[in-house]
N, C-alpha and C positions, 0 to 999 in steps of 0.2 A: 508433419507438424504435430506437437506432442497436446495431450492435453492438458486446457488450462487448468490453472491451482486455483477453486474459488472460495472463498472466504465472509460469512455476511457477519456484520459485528451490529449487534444492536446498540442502540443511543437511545438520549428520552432531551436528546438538546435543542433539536428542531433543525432542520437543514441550515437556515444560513449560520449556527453559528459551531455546525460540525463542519462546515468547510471551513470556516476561518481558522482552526482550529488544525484543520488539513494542508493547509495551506501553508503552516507553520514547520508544520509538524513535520514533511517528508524531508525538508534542508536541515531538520534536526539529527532526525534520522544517521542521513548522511555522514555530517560531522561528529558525531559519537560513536558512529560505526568503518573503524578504520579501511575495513575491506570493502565496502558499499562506496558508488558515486553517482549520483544522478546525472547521468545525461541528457535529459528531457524532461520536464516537466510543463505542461500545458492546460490551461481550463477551458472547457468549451460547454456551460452553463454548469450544469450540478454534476460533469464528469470532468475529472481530471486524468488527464494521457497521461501516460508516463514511459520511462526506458532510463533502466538502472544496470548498473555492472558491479558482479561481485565476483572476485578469483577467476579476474581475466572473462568472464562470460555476462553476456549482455541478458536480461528480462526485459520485457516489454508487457505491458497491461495496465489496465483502467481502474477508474472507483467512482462508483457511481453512489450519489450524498441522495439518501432518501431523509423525511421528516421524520424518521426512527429506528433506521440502519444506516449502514455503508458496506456495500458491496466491494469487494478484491479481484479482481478478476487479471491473474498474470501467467505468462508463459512462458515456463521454464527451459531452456536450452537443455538438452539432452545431458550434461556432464552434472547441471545442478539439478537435477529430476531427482536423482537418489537422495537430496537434503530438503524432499518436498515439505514432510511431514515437521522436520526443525524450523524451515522458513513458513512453516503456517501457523505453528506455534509464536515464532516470532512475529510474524504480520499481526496474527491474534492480540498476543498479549501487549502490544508498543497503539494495535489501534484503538483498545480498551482503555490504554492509560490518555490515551489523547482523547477519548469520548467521554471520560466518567466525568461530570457534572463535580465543579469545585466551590 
């Protein structure tokens, strides 16, 4: 098994309303992003499962909703391991635009 890609993004929103927020935001994701599909999405208190497919290969990993971060925590199928550092960049920069305070 490969190791996970983890990713912590700070907030200043407070837990319940970076998940709501989260909770929006990953079925957004999806439909903006042609290659991307959620397969799984689940909550089970301040973590959300998850198991997404891009270019035919499945990820599977969590995010865990602190009152001043949010943790990424996913694991890459071996074929999209080499686009680690692009899809961290991209985790990064779409969980920043959904945490920045409006």
């Amino acid at each position: 098994m490969s190791k996970p890609l983890v990713i912590s993004i700070p907030h200043s929103l407070g837990r319940e309303e970076a998940m709501r927020r989260l909770k929006v935001g990953l079925s957004k994701a999806a439909t903006s992003t042609p290659v991307l599909s959620v397969d799984e999405e689940r909550w089970e208190n301040n973590r959300m499962i998850f198991r997404v497919r891009a270019m035919g290969q499945a990820a599977a990993g969590h995010v865990d909703v602190a009152d001043d971060h949010v943790q990424v925590e996913v694991v890459l199928p071996w074929l999209l391991q080499r686009f680690a550092e692009v899809a961290q960049a991209a985790i990064q920069n779409r969980g920043k635009l959904l945490l920045t305070k409006k």
